[in-house]
C-alpha positions as a Markdown table, in Angstrom:
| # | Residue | x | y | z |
|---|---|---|---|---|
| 1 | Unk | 88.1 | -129.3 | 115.9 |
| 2 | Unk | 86.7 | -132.3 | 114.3 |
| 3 | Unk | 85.8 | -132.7 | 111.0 |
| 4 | Unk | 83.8 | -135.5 | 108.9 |
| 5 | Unk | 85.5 | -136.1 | 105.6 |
| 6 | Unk | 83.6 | -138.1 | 103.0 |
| 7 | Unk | 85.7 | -139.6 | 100.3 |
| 8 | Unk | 85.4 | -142.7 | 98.0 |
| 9 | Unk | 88.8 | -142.3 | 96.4 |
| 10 | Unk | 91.7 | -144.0 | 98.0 |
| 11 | Unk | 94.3 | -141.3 | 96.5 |
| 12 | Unk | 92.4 | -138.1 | 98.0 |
| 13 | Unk | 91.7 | -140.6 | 101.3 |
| 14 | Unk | 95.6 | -140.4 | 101.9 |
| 15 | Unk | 96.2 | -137.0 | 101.2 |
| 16 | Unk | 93.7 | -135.6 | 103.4 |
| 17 | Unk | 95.3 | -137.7 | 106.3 |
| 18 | Unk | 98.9 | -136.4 | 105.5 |
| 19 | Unk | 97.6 | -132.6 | 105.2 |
| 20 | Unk | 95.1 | -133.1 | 108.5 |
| 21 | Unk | 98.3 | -134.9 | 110.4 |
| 22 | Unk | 100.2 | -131.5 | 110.3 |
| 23 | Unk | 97.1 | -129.8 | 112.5 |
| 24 | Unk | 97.5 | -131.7 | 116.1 |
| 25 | Unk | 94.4 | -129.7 | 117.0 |
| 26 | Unk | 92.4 | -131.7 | 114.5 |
| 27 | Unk | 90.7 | -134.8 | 114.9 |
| 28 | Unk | 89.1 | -136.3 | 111.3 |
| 29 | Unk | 86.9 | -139.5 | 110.8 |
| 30 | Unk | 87.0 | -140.6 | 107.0 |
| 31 | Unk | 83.4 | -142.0 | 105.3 |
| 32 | Unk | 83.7 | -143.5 | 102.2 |
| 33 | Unk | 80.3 | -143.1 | 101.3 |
| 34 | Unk | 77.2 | -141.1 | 102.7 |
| 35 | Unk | 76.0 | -144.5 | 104.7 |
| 36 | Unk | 79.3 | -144.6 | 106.3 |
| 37 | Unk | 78.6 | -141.0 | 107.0 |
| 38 | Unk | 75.6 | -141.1 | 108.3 |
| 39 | Unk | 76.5 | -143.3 | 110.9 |
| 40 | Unk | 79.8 | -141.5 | 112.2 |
| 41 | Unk | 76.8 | -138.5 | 112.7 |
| 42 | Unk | 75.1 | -140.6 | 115.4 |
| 43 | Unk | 78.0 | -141.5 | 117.1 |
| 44 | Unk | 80.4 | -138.3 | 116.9 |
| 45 | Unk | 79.8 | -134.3 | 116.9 |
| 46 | Unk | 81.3 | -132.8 | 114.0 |
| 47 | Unk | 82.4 | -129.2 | 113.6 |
| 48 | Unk | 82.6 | -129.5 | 109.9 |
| 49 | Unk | 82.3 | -131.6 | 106.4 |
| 50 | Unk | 84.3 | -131.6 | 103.6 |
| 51 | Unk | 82.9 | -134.1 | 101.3 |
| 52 | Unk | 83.7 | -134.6 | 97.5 |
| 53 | Unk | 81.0 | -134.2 | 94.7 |
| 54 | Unk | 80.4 | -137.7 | 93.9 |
| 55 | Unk | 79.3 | -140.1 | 96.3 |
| 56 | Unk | 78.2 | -142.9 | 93.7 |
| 57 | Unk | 75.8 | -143.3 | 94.3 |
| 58 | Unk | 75.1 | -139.9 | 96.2 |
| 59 | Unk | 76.4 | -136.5 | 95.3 |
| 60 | Unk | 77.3 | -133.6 | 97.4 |
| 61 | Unk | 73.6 | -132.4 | 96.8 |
| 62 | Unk | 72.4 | -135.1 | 98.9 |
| 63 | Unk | 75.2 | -134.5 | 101.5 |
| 64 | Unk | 73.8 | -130.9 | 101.6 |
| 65 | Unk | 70.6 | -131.9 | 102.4 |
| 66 | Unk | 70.9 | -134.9 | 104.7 |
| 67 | Unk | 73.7 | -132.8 | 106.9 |
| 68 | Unk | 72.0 | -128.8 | 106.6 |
| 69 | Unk | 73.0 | -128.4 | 110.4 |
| 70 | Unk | 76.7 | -128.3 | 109.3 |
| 71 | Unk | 79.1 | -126.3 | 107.8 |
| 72 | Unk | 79.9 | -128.0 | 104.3 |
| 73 | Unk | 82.9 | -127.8 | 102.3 |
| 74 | Unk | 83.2 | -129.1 | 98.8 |
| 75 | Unk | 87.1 | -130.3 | 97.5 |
| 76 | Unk | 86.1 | -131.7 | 93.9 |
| 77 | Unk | 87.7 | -131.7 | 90.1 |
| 78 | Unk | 84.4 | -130.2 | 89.1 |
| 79 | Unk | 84.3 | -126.5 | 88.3 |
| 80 | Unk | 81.8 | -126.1 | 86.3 |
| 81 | Unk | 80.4 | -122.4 | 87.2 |
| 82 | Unk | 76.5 | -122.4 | 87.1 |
| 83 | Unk | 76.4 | -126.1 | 89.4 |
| 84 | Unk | 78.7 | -124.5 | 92.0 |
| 85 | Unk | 76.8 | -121.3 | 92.2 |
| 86 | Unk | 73.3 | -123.4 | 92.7 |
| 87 | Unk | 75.1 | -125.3 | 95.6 |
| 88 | Unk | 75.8 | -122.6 | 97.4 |
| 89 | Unk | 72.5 | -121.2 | 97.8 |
| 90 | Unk | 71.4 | -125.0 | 99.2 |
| 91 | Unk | 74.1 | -124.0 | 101.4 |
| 92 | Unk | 77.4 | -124.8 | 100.7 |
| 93 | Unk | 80.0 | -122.7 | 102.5 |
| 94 | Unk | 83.1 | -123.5 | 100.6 |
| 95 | Unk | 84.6 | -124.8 | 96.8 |
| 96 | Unk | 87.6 | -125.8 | 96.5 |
| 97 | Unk | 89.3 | -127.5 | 93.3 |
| 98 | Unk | 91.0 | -130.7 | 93.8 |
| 99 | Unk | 94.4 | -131.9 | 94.6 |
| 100 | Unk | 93.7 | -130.8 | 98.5 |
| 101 | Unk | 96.8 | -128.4 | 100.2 |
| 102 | Unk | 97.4 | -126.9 | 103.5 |
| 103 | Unk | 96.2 | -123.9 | 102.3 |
| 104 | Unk | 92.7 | -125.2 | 101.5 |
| 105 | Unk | 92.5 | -126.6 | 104.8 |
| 106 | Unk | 93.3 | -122.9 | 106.5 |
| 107 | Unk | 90.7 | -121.4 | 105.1 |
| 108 | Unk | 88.2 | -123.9 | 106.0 |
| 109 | Unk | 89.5 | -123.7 | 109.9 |
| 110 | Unk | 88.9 | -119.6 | 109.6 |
| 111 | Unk | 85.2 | -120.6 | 107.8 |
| 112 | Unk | 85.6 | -118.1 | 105.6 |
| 113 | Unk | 83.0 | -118.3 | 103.4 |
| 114 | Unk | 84.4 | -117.3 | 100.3 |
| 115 | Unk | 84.4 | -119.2 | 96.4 |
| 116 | Unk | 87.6 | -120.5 | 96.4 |
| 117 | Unk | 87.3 | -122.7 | 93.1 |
| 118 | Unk | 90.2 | -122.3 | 90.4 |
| 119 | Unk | 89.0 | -123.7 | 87.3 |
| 120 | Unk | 91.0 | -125.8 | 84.8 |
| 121 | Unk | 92.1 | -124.4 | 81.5 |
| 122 | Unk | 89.8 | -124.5 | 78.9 |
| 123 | Unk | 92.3 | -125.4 | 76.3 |
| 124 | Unk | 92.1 | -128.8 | 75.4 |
| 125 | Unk | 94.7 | -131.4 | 75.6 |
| 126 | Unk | 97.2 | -131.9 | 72.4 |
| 127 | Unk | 97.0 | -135.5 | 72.4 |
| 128 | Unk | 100.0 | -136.2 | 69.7 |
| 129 | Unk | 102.2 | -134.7 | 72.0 |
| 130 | Unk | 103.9 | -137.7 | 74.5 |
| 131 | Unk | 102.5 | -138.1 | 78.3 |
| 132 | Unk | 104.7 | -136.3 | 80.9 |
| 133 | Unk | 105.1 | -136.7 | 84.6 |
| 134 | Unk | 104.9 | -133.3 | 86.7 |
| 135 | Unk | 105.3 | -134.2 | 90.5 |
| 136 | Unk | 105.4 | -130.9 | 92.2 |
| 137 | Unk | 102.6 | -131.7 | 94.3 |
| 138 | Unk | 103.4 | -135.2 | 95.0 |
| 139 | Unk | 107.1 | -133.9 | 96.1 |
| 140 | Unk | 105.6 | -131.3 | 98.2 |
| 141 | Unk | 103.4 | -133.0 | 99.9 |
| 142 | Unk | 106.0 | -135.5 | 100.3 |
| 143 | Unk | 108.9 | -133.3 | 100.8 |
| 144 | Unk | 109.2 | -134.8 | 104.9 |
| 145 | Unk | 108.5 | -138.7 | 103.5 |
| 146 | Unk | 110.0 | -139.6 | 100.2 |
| 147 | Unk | 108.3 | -142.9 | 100.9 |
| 148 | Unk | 105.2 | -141.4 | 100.3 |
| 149 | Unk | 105.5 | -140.5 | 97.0 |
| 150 | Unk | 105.6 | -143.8 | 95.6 |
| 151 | Unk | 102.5 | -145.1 | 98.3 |
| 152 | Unk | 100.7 | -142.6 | 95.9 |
| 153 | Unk | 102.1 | -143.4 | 92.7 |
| 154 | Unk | 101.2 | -147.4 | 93.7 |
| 155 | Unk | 97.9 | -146.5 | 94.4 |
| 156 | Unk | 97.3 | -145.1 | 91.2 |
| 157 | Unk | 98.9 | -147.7 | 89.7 |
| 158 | Unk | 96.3 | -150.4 | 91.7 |
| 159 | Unk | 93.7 | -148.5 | 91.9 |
| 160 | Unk | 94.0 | -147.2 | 87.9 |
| 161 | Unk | 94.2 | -150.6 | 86.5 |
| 162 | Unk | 90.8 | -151.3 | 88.3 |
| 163 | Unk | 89.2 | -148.2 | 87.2 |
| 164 | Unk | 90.6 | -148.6 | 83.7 |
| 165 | Unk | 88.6 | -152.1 | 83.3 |
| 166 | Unk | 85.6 | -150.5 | 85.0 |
| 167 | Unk | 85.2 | -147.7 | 82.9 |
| 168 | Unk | 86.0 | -149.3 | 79.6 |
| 169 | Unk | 83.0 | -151.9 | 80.6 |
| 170 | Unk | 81.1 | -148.9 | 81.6 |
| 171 | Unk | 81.7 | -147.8 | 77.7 |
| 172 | Unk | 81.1 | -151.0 | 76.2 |
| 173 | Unk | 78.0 | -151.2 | 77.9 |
| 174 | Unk | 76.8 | -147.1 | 77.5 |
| 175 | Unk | 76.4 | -146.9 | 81.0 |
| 176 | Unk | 77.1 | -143.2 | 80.3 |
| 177 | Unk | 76.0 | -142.3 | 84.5 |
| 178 | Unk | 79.5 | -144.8 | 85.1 |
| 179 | Unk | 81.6 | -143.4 | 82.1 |
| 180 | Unk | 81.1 | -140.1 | 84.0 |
| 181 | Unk | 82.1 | -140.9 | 87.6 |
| 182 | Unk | 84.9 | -142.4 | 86.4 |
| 183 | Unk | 86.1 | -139.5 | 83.9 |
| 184 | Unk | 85.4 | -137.7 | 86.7 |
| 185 | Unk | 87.7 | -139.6 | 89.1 |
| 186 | Unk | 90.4 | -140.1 | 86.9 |
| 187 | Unk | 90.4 | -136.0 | 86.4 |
| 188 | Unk | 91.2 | -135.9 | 90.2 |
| 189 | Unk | 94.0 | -138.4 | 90.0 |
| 190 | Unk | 95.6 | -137.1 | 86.6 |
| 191 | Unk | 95.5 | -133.6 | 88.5 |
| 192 | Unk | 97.5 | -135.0 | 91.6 |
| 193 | Unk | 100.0 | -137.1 | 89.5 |
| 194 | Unk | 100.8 | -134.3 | 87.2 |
| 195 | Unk | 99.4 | -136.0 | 84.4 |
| 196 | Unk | 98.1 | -132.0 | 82.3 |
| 197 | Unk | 97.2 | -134.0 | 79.2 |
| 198 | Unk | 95.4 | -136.3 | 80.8 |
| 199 | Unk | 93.8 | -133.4 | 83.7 |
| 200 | Unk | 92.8 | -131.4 | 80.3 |
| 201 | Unk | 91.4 | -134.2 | 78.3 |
| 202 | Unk | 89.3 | -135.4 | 81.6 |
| 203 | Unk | 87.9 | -132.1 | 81.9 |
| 204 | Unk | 86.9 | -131.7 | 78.1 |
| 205 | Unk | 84.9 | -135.6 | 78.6 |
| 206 | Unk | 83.6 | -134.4 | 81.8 |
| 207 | Unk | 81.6 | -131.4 | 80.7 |
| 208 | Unk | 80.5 | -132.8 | 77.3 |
| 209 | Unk | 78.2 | -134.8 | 79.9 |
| 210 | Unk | 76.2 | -131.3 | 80.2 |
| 211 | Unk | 75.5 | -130.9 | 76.6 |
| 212 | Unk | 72.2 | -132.6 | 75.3 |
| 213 | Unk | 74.2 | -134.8 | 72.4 |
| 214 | Unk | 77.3 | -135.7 | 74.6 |
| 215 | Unk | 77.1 | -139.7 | 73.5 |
| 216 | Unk | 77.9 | -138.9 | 69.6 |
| 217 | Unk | 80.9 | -137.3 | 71.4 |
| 218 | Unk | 82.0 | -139.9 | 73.9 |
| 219 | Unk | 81.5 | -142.8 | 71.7 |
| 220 | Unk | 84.2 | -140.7 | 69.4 |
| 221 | Unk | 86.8 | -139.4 | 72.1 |
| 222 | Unk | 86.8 | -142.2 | 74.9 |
| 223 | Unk | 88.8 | -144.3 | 73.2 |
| 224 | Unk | 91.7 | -141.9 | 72.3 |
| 225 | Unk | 91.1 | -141.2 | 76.1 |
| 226 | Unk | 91.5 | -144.4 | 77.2 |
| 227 | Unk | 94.6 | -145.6 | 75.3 |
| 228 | Unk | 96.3 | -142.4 | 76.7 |
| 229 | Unk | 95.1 | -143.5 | 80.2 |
| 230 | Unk | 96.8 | -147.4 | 79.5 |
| 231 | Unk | 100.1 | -145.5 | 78.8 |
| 232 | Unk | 100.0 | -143.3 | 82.1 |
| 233 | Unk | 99.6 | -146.5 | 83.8 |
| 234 | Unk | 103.0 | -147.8 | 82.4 |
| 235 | Unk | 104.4 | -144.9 | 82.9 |
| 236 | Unk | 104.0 | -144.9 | 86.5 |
| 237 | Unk | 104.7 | -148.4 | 87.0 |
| 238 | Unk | 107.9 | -147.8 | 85.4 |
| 239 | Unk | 108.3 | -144.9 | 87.4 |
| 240 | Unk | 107.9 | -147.5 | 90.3 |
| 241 | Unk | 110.5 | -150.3 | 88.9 |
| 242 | Unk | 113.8 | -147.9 | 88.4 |
């Protein structure tokens, strides 16, 4: 079988290889972006996609419509109900709610075309409460290659720090359309690491965005947001040094 994965984040990137590595029957090219995409189309046959929701500047909407010869799988932090219900009548065949697992992958091999999105709790993160870790995911998907736990944990770490200046600019600045893709990647990550808190507080930030007076509310909770994120950061690079 061979699949088309688009991804922009480095983190999912490297989990999708580990889980695809353990199917020697499947052969997967990686876009970054829907350009990249696009041109792995003309010069490979695909059997599926599984693409993530934001493209920047694309969105899975746009993948739905450029690839509608495909079977298309979404594996996203976003779970908002009404949005996923409109993609699949544009013709999505599959939700599934981010960090990625073996399991996820099954189903999309069988094509079973069934609404597989578990949505995050609704109760919102107690920030006076300190940041954990939680690495059940990272240690199973690791559980073969210890080593691989702390590729992930460096990435965040690298990749965090980048995000973390980029978004903060993005505030400064009220480029709101930025402050959302990256509340929206960080949701992802926080998910993977084991970072609930963090996961929860994302999720709250991220669907404020689909309330008419969300910028009163960002300009009040972003920075909370962000000072949490700095100490996750530390966290994991201390995780890193011992």
């Amino acid at each position: 079988m061979e699949i088309l994965c688009i991804e922009d984040d480095l983190i999912d990137q490297l989990i999708l290889k580990r889980i695809l590595k353990q199917k020697r029957d499947i052969n997967c090219k990686i876009a970054n972006n829907l350009q990249e995409a696009e041109q792995l189309v003309q010069t490979h046959v695909f059997d599926i996609i599984i693409s993530d929701y934001y493209l920047s500047p694309d969105t899975i909407e746009d993948t739905l419509l450029k690839f509608s010869n495909l079977p298309i799988f979404l594996i996203s932090g976003t779970d908002h109900p009404q949005k996923i219900e409109q993609l699949y009548k544009k013709g999505l065949k599959g939700h599934f709610q981010k960090p990625f697992t073996l399991g996820c992958l099954q189903q999309i091999i069988d094509k079973r075309q069934i609404k597989c999105s578990e949505k995050a709790s609704e109760k919102i993160a107690d920030f006076r409460l300190p940041i954990t870790f939680n690495f059940d995911y990272l240690d199973k998907l690791a559980a073969k290659s210890p080593e691989v736990k702390k590729e992930f944990i460096q990435i965040f770490v690298n990749m965090g720090a980048k995000d973390f200046l980029e978004l903060t600019n993005a505030f400064h600045t009220q480029n709101w359309q930025m402050v959302r893709h990256f509340t929206h990647k960080f949701k992802s990550n926080f998910n993977m690491m084991g970072f609930k808190q963090l996961y929860l507080k994302a999720g709250e930030l991220e669907g404020t965005f689909l309330q008419p007076n969300y910028e009163p509310i960002i300009i009040r909770e972003l920075p909370s947001f962000l000072d949490r994120l700095t100490r996750a950061i530390s966290l994991a690079k201390d995780y890193l040094k011992n």
